[in-house]
N, C-alpha and C positions, 0 to 999 in steps of 0.2 A: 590329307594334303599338307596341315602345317607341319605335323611330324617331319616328311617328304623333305620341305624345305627347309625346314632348322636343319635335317641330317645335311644337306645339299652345302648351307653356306656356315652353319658352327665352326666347322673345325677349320677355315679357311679364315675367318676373319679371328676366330682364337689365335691362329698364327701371327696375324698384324698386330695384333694388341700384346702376346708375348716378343715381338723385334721394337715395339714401341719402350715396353718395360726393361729390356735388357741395355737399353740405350741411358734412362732415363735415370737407373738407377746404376750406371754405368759397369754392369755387370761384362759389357766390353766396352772398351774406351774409345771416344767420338772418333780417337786419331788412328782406328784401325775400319771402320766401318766406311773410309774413303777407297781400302786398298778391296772390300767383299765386294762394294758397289761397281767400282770399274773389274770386279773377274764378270759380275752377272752381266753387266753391259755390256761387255767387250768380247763374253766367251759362251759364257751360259745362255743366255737367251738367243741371241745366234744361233746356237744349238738347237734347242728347243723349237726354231722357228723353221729355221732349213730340213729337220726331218717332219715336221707337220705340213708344210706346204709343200714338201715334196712329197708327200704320200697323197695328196688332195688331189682326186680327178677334178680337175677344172673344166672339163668337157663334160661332166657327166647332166643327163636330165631334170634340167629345172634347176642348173647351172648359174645363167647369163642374170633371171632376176636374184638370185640370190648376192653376186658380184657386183651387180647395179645398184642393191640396196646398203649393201656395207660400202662402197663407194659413195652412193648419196647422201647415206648418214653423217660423212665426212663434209661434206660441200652443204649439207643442213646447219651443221655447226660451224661452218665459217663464215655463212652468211648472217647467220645469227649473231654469231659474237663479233664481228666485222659492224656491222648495225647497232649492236647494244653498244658495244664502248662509243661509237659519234652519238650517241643518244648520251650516252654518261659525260662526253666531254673527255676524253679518256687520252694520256696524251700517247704519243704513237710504242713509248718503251710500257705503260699499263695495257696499250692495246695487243703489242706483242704477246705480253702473258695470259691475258685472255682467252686471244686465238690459239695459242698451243696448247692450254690445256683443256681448253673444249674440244679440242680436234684430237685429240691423241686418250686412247683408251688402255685398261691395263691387260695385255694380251695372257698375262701372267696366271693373273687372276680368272679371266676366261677359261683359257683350259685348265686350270683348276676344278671351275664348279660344273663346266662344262663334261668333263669323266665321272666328275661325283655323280650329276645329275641325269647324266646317257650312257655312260659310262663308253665302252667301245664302239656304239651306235654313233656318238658324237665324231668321231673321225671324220665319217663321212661329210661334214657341213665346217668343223673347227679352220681346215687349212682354206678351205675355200673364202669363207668369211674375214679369215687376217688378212688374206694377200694384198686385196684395194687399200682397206679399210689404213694398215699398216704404212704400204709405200704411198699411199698421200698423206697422211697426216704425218711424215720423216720430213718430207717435201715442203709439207705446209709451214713447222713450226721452223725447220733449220733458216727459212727466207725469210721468215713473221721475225725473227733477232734479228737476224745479219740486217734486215732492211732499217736496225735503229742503230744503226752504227756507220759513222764514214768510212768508207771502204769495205765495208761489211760483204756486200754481194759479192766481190774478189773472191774473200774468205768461206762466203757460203759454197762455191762449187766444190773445193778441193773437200770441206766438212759433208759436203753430199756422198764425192767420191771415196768418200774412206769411213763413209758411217759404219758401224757393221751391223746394224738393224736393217739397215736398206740393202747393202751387199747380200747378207741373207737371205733376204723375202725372192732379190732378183734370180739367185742362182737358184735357190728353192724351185722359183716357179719355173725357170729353163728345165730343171731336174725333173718335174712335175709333166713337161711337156716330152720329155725323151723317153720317161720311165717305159710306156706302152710300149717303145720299138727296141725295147730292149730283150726281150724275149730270147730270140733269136742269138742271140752273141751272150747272153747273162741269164741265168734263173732267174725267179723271181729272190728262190734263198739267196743265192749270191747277193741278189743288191740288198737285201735284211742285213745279210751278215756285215756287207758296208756300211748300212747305216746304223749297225748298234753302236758303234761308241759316240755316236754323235746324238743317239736314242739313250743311252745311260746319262750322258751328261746333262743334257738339256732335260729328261724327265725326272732325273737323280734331284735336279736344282729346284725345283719349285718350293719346294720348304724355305728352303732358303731365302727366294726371292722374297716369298712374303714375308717371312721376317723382318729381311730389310728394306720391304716398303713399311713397316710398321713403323721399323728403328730412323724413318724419312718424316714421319709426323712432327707437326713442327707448330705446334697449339698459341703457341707464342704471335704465332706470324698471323693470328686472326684478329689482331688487333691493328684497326685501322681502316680504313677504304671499306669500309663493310658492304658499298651498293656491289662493288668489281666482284669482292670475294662471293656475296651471295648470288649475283649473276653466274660468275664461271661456274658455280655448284647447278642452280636453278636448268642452265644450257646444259651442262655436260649432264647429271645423273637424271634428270626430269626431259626435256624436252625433245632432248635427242632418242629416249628408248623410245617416248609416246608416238614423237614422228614417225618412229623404226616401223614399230606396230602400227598405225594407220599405214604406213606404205606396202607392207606384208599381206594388210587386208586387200591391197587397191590394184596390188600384183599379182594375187593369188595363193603366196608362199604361205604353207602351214605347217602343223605339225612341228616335227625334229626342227626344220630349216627355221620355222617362226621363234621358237621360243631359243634358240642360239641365237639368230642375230640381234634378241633385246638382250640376252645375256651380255653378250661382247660390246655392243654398242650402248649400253645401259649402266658401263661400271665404271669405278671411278678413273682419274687420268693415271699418268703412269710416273713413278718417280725418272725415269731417263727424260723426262721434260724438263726438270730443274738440273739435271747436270749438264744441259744444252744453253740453258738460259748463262749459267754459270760462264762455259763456253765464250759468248757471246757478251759478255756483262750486262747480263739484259736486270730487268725488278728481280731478284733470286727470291728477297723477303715474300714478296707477294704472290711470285711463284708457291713458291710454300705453301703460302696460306690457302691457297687457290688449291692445291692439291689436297691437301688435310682435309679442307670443308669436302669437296667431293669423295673422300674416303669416308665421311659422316655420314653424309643424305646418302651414299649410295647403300651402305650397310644398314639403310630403314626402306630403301625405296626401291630396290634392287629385289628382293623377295617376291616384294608386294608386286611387282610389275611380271617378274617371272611365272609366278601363282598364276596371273591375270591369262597370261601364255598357256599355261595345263589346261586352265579351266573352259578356253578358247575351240 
């Protein structure tokens, strides 16, 4: 078993820690890792997201709780973190950061470990599990800014309508709901052979992405507010998989479906949090720091909860 899972997450988080080193040691320079970061945002993960959620029977059996629970994992962590910052005193631009990045997970990073660990078996449960979990926490964090800003909410709609995280997941899922009557008028090869360049791109990139959530660590930025920083880690990488798991058991979900949704909902937030915050002028510093720490607990706690899943 620990073999299993060192093979599962080594080489995934050896990628973060070489995009951390190449940044640091400036083996490419700060002022080009702005132009990789907006192709992953803007092209790449799009990619990657539209042909996985299009491929995801969303109808298929033992469906609905699996949709309910990566959706409530989302609305677990809002209320959490929504309650922890009035506990902290937290003022509304530290409570922003919070809430976004306990609400927002690294989808990247999931289907990463997620093939290592299922390998094509994981298909079946990957798209299904982004879709809620995805378009609410795009929703959650883009109104958690805009709402510390005057005039903010203006600017939040049109940033809804032109996210391409969210245009993805939505067309995705439309795609997901046509695929089956397509038979008839498309093969099935036909619609493959449509979705491979959008199937090389998006699966071509995950190296990459993790790299540059590595070359996103920002060690610096954990100096200060330490109650905020170790909440947002304590919610996002601890409370939210444990919740996952209790709700998995209290719904029924096991097996494959159990140990993906603490996978995905158990890891850490996702660097497109701070390039929103940024967006928005919302705490960026804190941002940061709030993502790094959850990159840390989740590469100790992340295994051990997973494990927890096999052994189940």
């Amino acid at each position: 078993m620990t073999l299993q899972i060192l093979a599962v997450f080594f080489p995934a988080f050896v990628l973060v820690a070489l995009g951390y080193a190449l940044r640091r040691w400036q083996i490419i320079p700060d002022g080009q890792w702005r132009g990789i970061n907006l192709l992953n945002y803007r092209v790449l993960l799009p990619c990657v997201l539209f042909v996985t959620i299009a491929r995801a029977d969303l109808m298929q059996a033992g469906a609905l709780p699996v949709l309910a629970l990566s959706a409530g994992g989302i609305a677990l962590a809002l209320v959490l973190s929504l309650g922890m910052a009035r506990l902290l005193k937290a003022s509304a631009r530290e409570t922003a950061a919070l809430v976004a990045v306990c609400c927002v997970w690294n989808v990247v990073l999931f289907f990463t470990l997620a093939d290592r660990l299922q390998g094509e078996a994981s298909l079946q449960w990957t798209g299904t599990i982004a879709t809620p979990s995805l378009v609410l926490a795009t929703i959650i964090i883009v109104m958690a800014f805009a709402g510390t800003r005057a005039g903010g909410m203006r600017k939040a709609l049109p940033a809804l309508a032109t996210d391409p995280v969210l245009i993805a997941c939505l067309l995705a899922v439309a795609a997901a709901l046509v695929w089956p009557l397509l038979p008839p008028l498309l093969s099935a090869e036909t619609v493959e052979t449509l979705l491979s360049p959008l199937d090389l791109a998006g699966y071509g990139s995950l190296a990459l992405v993790l790299i540059c959530m590595g070359a996103g660590l920002d060690f610096a930025a954990l100096k200060g507010r330490i109650r905020l920083l170790f909440t947002a880690a304590a919610i996002r990488s601890l409370a939210i998989p444990l919740g996952v798991l209790a709700g998995a058991g209290a719904l029924g979900i096991d097996g494959n479906a159990q140990t993906l949704l603490v996978l995905a909902l158990g890891g850490p937030s996702a660097a497109f949090v701070y390039a929103v915050a940024t967006e928005f002028d919302g705490e960026t510093g804190l941002t940061a720091g709030m993502i790094t720490l959850t990159v840390l607990i989740s590469a100790i706690a992340l295994p051990v909860l997973t494990a927890l899943t096999l052994l189940s």
